[in-house]
N, C-alpha and C positions, 0 to 999 in steps of 0.2 A: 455601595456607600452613597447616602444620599446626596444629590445635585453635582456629581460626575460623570464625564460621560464617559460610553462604556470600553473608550481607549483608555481614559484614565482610570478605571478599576481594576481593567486588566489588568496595565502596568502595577498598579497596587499589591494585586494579588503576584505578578510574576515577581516581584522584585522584595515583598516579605510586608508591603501594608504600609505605615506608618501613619503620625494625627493627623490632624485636618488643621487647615489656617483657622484662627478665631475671627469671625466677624461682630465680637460685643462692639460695643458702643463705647468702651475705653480707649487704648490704645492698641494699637496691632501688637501683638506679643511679641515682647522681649525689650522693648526701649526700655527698660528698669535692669539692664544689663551693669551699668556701667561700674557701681561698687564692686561684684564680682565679678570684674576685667582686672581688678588691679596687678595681680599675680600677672597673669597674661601680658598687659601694658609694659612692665617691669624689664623683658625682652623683648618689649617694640622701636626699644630709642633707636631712633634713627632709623627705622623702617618704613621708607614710603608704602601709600596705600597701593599705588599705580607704580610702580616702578618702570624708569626711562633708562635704557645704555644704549652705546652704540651697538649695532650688532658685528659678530663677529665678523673676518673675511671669507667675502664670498666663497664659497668653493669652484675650483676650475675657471678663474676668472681668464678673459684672454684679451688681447687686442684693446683697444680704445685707448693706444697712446696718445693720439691728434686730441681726439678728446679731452683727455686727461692733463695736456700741453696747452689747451685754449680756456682749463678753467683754472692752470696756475696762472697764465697770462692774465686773468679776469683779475686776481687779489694785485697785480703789481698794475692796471691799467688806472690812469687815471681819473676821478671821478668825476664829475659835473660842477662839481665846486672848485675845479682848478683850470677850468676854462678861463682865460681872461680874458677882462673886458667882454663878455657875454653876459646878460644878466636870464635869468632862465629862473622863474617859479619854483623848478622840479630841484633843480640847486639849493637854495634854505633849507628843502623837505629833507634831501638827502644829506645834509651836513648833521656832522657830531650824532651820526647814526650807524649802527651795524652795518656792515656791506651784506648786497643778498647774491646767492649768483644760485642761475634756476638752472638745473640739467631736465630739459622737455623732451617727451618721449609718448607714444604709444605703450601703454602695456601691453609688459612681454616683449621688450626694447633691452631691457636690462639697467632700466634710468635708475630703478635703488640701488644696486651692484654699484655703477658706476658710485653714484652721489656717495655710498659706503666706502669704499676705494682708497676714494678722494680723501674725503674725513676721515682716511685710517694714515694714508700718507701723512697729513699736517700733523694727526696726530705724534706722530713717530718722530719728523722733525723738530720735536718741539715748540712748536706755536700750539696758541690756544690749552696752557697748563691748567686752567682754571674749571678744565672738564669739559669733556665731548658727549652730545647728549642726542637721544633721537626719538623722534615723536613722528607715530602713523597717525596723518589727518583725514583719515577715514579708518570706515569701518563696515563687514561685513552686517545685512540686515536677512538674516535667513528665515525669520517668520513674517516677512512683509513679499513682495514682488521678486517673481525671479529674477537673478538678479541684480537683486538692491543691493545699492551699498549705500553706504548716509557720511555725513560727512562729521569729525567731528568738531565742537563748537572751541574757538580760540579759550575760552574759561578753562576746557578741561582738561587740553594740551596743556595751559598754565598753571595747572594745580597739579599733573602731575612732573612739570618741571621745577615747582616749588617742593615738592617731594623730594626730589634727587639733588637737588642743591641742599637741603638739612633746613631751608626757610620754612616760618610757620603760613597755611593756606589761609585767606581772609574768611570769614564766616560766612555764612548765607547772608545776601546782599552787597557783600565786598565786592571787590572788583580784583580779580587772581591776574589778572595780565597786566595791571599794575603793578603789581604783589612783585610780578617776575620783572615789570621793568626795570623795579625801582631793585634787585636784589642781584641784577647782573651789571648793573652800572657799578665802574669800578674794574669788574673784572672783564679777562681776556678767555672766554669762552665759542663754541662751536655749536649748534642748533642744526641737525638734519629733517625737515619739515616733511614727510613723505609723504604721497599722493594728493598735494596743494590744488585746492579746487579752483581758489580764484586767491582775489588780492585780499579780500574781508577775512580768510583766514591768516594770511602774514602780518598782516599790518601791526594788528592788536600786539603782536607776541614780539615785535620787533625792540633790541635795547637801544638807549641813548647811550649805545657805547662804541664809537669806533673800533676798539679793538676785541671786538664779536663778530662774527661772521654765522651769518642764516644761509643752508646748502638749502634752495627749495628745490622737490621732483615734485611734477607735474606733466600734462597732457600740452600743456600750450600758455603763452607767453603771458605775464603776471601783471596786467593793466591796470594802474593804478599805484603800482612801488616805483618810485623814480630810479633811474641809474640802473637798469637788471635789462643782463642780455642775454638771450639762452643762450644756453650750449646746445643744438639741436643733436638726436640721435638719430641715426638711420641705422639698417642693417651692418654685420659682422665684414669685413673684407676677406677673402677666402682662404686667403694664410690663417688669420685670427679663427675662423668658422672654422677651421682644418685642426686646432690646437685646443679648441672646445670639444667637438666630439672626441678626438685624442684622449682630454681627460677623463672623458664621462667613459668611454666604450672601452678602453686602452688603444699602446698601439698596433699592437700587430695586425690588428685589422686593416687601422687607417693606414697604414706603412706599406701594406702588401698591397692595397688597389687605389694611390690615391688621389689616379684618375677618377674614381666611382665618390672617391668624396668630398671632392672639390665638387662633382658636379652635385653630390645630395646639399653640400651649403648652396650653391646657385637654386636649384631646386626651392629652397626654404628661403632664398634670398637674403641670407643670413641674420634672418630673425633668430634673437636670443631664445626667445622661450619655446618655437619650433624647434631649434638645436637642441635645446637640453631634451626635449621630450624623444626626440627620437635616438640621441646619444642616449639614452635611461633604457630605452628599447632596444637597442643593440647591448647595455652591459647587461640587462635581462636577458637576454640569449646568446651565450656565449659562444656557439654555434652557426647563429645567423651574422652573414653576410653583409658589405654597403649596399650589394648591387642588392641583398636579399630587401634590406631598408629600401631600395629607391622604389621596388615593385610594389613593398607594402602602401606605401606613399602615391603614387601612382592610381594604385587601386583603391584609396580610401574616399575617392571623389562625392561618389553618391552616397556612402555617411557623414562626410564635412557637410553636404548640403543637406541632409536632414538635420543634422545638430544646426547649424547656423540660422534654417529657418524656424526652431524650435522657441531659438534664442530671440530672434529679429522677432516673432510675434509674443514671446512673454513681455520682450521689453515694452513691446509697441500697448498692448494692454496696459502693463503700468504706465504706461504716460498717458495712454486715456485716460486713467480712474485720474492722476493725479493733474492731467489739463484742464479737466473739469472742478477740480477744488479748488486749481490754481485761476479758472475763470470767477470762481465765486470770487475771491480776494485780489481780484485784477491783474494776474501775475500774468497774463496772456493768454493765448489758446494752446489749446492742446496739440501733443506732435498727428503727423500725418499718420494712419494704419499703413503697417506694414501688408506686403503685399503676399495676394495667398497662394497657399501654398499648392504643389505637385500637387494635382491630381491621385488617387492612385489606381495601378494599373489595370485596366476595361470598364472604369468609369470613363465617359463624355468629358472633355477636358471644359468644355462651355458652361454643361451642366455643372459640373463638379464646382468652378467659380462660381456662377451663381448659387448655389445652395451655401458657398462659403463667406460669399459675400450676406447673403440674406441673414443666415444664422449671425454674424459676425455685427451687421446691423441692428438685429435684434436685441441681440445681449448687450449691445452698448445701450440702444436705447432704453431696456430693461434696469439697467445700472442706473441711468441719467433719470428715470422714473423714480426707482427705488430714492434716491439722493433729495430729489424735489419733494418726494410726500415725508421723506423725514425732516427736512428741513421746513417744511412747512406746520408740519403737526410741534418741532420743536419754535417754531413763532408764535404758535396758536397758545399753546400748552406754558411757554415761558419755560426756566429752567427743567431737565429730566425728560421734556422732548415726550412723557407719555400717550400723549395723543399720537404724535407720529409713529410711534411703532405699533399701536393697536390700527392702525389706516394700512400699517404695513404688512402685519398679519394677514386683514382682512383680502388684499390683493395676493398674500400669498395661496388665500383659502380659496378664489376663485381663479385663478391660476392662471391669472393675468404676466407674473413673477414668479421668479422663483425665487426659492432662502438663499441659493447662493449666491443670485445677483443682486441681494441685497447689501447693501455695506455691512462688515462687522461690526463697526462702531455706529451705535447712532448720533447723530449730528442736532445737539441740541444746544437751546441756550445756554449762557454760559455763566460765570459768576465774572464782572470784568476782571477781576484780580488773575482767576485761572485764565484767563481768555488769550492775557498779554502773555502770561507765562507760555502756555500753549500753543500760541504762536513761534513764539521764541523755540521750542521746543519741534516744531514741526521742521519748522528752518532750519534747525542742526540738522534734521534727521532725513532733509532733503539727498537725493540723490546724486553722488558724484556726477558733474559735467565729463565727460569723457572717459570715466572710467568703464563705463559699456562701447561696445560697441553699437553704438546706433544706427542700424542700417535697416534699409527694408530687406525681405529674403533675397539674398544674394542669386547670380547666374553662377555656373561652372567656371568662367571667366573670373568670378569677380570673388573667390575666396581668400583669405588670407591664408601664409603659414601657416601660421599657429594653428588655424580650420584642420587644414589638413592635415598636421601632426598629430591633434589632438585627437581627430576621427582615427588616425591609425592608430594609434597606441590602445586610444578606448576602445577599440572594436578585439584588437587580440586579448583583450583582457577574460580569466574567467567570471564568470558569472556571478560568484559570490564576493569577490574582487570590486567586480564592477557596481555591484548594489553598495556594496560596502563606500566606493566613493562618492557615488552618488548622494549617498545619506551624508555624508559628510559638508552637502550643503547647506543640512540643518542643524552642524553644530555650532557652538554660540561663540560666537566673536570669530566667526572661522577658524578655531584650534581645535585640538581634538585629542586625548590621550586613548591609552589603551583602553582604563576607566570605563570614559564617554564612549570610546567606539562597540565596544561589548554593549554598552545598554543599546546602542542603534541596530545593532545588525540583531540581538539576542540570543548573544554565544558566553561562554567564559570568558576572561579576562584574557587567559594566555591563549585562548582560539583567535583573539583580535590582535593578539603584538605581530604574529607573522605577517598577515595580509598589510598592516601598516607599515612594516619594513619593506616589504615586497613593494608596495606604492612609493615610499619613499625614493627607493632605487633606482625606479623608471621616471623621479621626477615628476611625477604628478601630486604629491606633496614635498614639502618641505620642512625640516627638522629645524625647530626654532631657534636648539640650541646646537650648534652643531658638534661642538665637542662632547657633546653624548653626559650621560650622568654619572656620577662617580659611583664604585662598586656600593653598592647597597643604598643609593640615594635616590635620589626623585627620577622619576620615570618619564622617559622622553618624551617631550609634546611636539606636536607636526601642527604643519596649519597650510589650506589650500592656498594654491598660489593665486593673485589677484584677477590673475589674466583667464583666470580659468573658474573664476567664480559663477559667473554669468553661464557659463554653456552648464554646468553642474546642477544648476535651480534651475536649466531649462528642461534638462534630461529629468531630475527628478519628479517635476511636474507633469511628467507621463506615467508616472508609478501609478498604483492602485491609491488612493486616496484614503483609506481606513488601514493600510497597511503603512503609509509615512503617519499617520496619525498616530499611530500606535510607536513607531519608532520614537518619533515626540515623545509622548508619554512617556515612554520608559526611560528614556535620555532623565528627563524634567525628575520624576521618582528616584532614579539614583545620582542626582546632583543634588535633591534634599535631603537625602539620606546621608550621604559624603560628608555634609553641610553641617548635617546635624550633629554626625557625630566627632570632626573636626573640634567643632566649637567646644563639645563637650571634654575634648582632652586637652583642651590648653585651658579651661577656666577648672575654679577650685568645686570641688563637688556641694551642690546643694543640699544640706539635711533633708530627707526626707522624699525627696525629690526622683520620680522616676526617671532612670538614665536612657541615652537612647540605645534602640536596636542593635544589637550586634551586627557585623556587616560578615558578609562570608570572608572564608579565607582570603581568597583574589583580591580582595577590596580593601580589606583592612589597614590601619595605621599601625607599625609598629611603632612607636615611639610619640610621646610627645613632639618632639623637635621634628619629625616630620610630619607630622599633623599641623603645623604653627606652619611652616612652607611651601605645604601644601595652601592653606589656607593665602598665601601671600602672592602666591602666581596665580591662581584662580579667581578670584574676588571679582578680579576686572572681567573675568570669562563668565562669573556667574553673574553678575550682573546685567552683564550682554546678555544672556540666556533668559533675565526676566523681563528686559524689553521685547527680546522677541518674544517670546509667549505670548506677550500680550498682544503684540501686532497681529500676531498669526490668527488669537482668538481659537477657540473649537477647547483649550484643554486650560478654561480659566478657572479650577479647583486647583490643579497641580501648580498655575503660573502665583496663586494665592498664598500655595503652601513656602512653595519657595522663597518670594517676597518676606515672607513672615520671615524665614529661619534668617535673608538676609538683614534685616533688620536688627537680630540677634547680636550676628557676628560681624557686624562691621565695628558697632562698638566696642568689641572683644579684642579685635586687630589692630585698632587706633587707638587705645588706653584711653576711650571715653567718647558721648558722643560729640564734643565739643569738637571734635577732629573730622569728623565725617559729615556736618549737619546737611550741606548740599546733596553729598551720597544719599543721606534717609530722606531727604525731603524729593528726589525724584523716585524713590521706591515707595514714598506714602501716593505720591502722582500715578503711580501706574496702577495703586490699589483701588484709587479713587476710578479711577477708568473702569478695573472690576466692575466696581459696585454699581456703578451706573448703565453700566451692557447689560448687567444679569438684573438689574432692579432691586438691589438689597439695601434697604433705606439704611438701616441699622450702620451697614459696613461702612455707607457713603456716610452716614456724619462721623465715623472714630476717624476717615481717613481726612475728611476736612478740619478738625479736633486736633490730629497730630500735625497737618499743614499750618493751622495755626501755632500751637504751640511752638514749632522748629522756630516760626515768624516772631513767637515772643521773647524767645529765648534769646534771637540777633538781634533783637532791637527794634523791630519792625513791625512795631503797634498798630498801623494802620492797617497794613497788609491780614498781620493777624484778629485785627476786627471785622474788619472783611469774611475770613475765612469762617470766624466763627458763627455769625450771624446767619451765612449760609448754609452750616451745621445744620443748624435751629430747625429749620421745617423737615429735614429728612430723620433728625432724632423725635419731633412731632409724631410725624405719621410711621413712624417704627414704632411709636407708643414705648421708648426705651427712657421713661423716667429717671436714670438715674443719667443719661445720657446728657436730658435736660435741664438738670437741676447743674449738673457739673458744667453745661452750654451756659447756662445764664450769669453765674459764677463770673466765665471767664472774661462772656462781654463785657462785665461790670470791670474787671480788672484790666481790660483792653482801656478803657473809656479814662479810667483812673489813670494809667500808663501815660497815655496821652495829655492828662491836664484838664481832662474832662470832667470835673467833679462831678457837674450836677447831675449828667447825664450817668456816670458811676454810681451813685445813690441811689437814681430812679431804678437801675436794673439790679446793685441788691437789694432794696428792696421786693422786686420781683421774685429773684430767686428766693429769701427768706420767705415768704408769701408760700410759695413751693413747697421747703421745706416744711413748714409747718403744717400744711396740710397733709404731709403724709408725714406727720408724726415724726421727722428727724430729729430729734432732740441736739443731738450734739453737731450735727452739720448746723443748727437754728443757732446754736450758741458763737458759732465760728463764725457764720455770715453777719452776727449782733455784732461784733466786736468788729468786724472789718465796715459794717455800713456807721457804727461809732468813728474809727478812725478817720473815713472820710469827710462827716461832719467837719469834726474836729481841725482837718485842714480846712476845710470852708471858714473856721473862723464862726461855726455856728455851734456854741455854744451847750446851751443848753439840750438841741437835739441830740449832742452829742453823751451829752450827761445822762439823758435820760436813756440809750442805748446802754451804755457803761453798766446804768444800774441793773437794766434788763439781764446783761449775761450775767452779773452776780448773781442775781437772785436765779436763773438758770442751769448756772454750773453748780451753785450750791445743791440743789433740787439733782443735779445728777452726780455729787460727790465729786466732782471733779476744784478739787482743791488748787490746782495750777489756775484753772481759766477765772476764778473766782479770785485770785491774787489778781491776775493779770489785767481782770475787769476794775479794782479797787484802783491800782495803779493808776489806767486811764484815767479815772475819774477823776484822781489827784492832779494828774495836769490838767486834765481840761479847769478844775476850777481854778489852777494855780493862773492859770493862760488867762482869766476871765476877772481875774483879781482876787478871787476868795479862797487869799493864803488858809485861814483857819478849816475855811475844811477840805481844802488839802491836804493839810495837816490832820485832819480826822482820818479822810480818808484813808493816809498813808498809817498811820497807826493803825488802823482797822485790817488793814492787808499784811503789816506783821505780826499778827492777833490771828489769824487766817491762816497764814503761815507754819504756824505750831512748830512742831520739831523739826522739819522738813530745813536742813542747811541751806539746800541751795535757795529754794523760795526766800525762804528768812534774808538770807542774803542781797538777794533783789529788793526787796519790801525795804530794808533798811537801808540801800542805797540809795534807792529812790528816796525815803524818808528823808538822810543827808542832807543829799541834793536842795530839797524846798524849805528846809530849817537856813541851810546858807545861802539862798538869795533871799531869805526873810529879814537874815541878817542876825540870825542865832550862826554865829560860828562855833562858841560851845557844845551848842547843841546839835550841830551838828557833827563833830568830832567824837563827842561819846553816841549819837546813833549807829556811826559806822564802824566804831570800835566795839559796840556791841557785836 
């Protein structure tokens, strides 16, 4: 297939094909959804898009009474505003506000368990009736840096907490964390804020309501929220660490030696997520021993330190690439390179660093080149940056660079309007503070737990097992069904649920839902645990690079396919219309009702799965086609797009990225085209003249005339929006100009009538009369009997407006003369008629016209 690459054919052809995203010059397919949504809509009331709950109780939870004893203390301790006689700044802030209390933690501490716990106890005792609610403020980024996790932005935690409250979301340009201040004031609710980066994400989302309480987790203490004191975590105490593996392993094990497992929590130092992982590897073998676990553990040294140094230099890369953007925009410098790695063994340990250092220098400075000639060919060139990527070629052809130390995206001028937004967007998509471990490669000394739990577990694992997790660092949002895991590894459906139970088992995933699905209902979804994100994108970035490629693909193929044919069984069938592809048996939907469910947990998964696409870059046909179908089905699942407009306006954003990597002029003005529109639709004329004017030169040089006729259109209506008349005029004008020269007769009649109207507010008169006349005599010449009433009409006001009732009075006679049989016309014409006979001051005459 043409312009994909040849992972994404593959997957085409293994997975049964399907269409291609549209890149005309209209809009991306499917925004013309929203009339056959209604059926659909009709069983959406009350369905958030994003749905928020508490999660259920942890499993196996043990110990952290102190804990759990210092953060009731926290709700009864008193505030800053009951100091007396102190006068204190951070007191006003804190008054007639939600209390916040932070449970701070290392991941793989167990700080969501606990914060969960907590919020399941208040709940139980009754406080906080008004609903207990939980929001992950990150997110995993598996087509960007191994890794990444990005953070999410206060808007979108707010709009999916305005979901689950039954409130309606503000538009595009609103502001949702008002939306949420203002809809929990009043009430006595609970906010579990998980993996809290800093204060910029609390604040926003904080109510003026005392009786609310915000549970934040976090890495470390929340600067800038007045009155929040952590609860810190440290490790398990050994009785607790003893009642953990107990659960996970059973007990006859722990019971019969538990000398041997007192000293494996010492061991672990009773880190959570080390216990779980190796209590999962004990109830995996039912057979094996503590004392068998302490050997395993023991012996997994020299693999923690290959994983940990995998890890320490993915991250340390991405914080080159990203210190260096962040020195473009003054954010600082870049973090220090991690430091390199083991030799390996009968190479020169001297040698070996130097060669790693030099390559290591290179590529950076390779990267830092690449970055400067694109950013310099996008200053030369001005928006589209095409000078800089032909300079960039040229230095790949002389093999100064390579393609892949080139940036995926090129770094061009901007449009200011996208520039702010882009910003804004890079910022969300910043990487958690602490949710990596940032270390340079660790000594033997200096591993964590978790290092060495992890290295044992993943090293006994089999080998198809092990890829299988591995890949699981590229599913999107970090979840992962039986579904998605079959397209990754490329097996059957039911070849992938055992390996995922089997992982689950050992604790290397986690069941989101953990009461499992009802018989014949939705199929269980797992997702990698946090702490374990980062060593998984470090390990997989040692794979074959055409073989995760291809796993991509095939993933990206059957989540459009799913997509498509979801959407297709909740909305009413189109006459004529070809349906989509049958799915094989494994795959398929039985039922509507679970097609609409399916579609309701996923949405936010697939979504994550088109940003990353896009980040990853290498498979942007498939990340195209996907975009498209989501496009479709958002307005399908929200009973219109009036409910989603932020959702489609960052999935036209990531189109727009498309079109501008690959250089498809065409695709880049529909996707600046539908940015505007979303922008006229909220209200936001400015914005949306901006966008379209931008359109303009890339529908130009795509030579997509009908792109331009419909661009010039809207400037004029942008310009008009705003108050702009004259400047409205001059551009239809233009577009009518357009029109006529390519012979559009009935777009020439429509733009006549709309650059009449604007006259006509100018209060200019006669320009405006003589438009009027034009579309009469136009629409007549194309039998079009409505627009030839509609043009008489005009006329009549305008002359009515200018003084000269009598041929208004003509006129409007002449347009119920025009009218003929035609009821409805007739009707209009005679009203109008009415209308200017009574402020003539014929009331007679007017009463028998409209009783005609």
């Amino acid at each position: 297939m043409p312009g994909q690459s040849p992972a994404e054919s593959a997957a085409a052809r293994a997975d049964g094909g399907g269409g291609a995203a549209d890149g005309s010059s209209g809009r991306v397919p499917g925004t013309e959804t929203e009339g056959s949504s209604k059926a659909a809509a009709e069983t959406a009331v009350g369905r958030p898009l994003e749905p928020v709950r508490l999660p259920a109780d942890p499993s196996h939870f043990s110990g952290r009474r102190a804990e759990l004893e210092e953060l009731r203390a926290e709700l009864t301790r008193p505030g800053l505003t009951a100091r007396p006689g102190i006068e204190d700044p951070e007191a006003a802030e804190a008054a007639g506000r939600a209390r916040v209390v932070l449970v701070a933690g290392r991941p793989g501490s167990g700080r969501t368990s606990l914060a969960v716990r907590f919020a399941r106890e208040l709940a139980e005792s009754g406080a906080y009736r008004d609903g207990q609610y939980f929001v992950r403020m990150s997110e995993p980024r598996a087509g960007g840096s191994a890794g990444g996790v990005g953070t999410v932005a206060p808007d979108r935690a707010a709009r999916a907490l305005l979901a689950e409250l039954g409130e309606p979301s503000p538009g595009l340009g609103g502001d949702p964390c008002e939306a949420l201040r203002t809809a929990l004031t009043g009430r006595s609710a609970l906010l579990v804020l998980d993996d809290v980066r800093d204060a910029e994400q609390v604040l926003p989302l904080l109510p003026p309501e005392p009786r609310c309480l915000v549970v934040a987790v976090g890495a470390g203490p929340l600067t800038g929220v007045a009155d929040v004191r952590p609860c810190a975590l440290g490790g398990l105490d050994a009785g607790a660490g003893v009642a953990l593996l107990r659960g996970l392993a059973g007990d006859t094990r722990i019971v019969c030696d538990p000398v041997a497992a007192q000293a494996l929590v010492e061991d672990l130092a009773g880190q959570v997520a080390a216990l779980r992982l190796i209590g999962g590897w004990l109830r995996a073998r039912p057979r094996a021993s503590v004392a068998d676990a302490r050997q395993v553990l023991a012996e997994a040294t020299e693999a923690a330190l290959a994983v940990a140094r995998k890890e320490a230099g993915a991250v340390s890369v991405a914080d080159r690439a990203r210190g260096a953007g962040d020195g473009e925009k003054g954010k600082g410098p870049a973090s220090p390179p991690a430091s390199p790695p083991t030799p390996p063994a009968g190479k020169p340990a001297g040698k070996a660093a130097e060669g790693d250092q030099e390559r290591s220098a290179s590529s950076a400075a390779a990267v830092e080149v690449g970055r400067a000639v694109q950013r310099l060919g996008g200053l030369i060139a001005g928006r589209g940056g095409r000078l800089g990527e032909r300079i960039a070629e040229q230095l790949v052809s002389k093999g100064l660079v390579t393609g892949a130390q080139l940036p995926s995206e090129p770094i061009s001028g901007r449009h200011p309007v996208e520039a702010a937004d882009e910003e804004a967007a890079d910022a969300a998509e910043a990487p958690v503070a602490g949710q990596q471990e940032r270390r340079s490669a660790p000594a033997a000394g200096e591993l964590t737990p978790l290092d060495r739990a992890f290295a044992a577990v993943y090293a006994d694992l089999p080998a198809a097992s092990a890829r299988l997790l591995r890949l699981l660092a590229a599913a999107p949002g970090g979840r992962v069904t039986a579904r998605t895991a079959s397209a990754l590894v490329g097996c059957p459906v039911p070849e992938a649920e055992g390996p995922l139970r089997a992982l689950a088992e050992q604790e290397l995933l986690r069941v989101v839902d953990p009461e499992g699905p009802e018989p014949g209902g939705a199929e269980p979804r797992y997702e990698v645990p946090g702490c374990l994100r980062g060593r998984l994108a470090a390990l997989l970035a040692d794979d074959r690079a055409a073989e995760t490629e291809l796993a991509r693909a095939r993933m990206l193929e059957r989540l459009v396919r799913l997509l498509g044919v979801a959407v297709a069984m909740v909305t009413p069938p189109v006459p004529g219309a070809r349906g989509p592809e049958e799915l094989p048996s494994g795959l398929r939907f039985r039922t509507r009702v679970e097609a609409w469910e399916w579609l309701g947990r996923e949405l936010p998964a697939l979504r994550a799965a088109a940003r990353d696409a896009v980040a990853g870059g290498g498979l942007d046909g498939l990340a195209g086609r996907l975009i498209a179908a989501l496009v479709r089905a958002l307005p399908v699942y929200a009973g219109g797009r009036a409910g989603v407009e932020p959702e489609l306006y960052e999935l036209h954003r990531l189109v727009l990225v498309l079109a501008r990597r690959s250089g498809q002029r065409r695709r880049e003005a529909a996707a600046l085209v539908n940015l505007g529109d979303l922008n006229a639709s909220a209200g936001r004329h400015r914005e949306a003249l901006e966008l379209f004017r931008a359109a303009l030169g890339p529908a130009r040089a795509a030579d997509d005339a009908v792109a331009v006729g419909r661009i010039l259109e809207d400037v004029a209506g942008a310009y008009r929006a705003l108050g702009d008349l004259m400047r409205a005029a001059d551009w239809y004008r233009r577009a009518l100009g357009f029109r006529r020269n390519r012979g559009e007769r009935a777009d020439e009649a429509r733009l006549l009538l709309r650059l009449a109207q604007t006259h006509a507010a100018q209060q200019r008169y006669r320009e405006a009369l003589r438009e009027y006349r034009a579309v009469v005599s136009l629409t007549r010449r194309l039998g079009d009997r409505e627009g030839a009433v509609g043009g008489l009409l005009g006329a009549a006001t305008v002359q009515e407006s200018s003084g000269d009732v009598e041929a208004a009075l003509r006129s409007a006679r002449e347009a119920v003369g025009t009218a003929g049989e035609d009821a409805r016309l007739r009707g209009w014409a005679l009203g109008v008629l009415g209308d200017v006979l009574e402020r003539s001051g014929d009331a007679a005459g007017a009463k028998a016209a409209r009783g005609a």
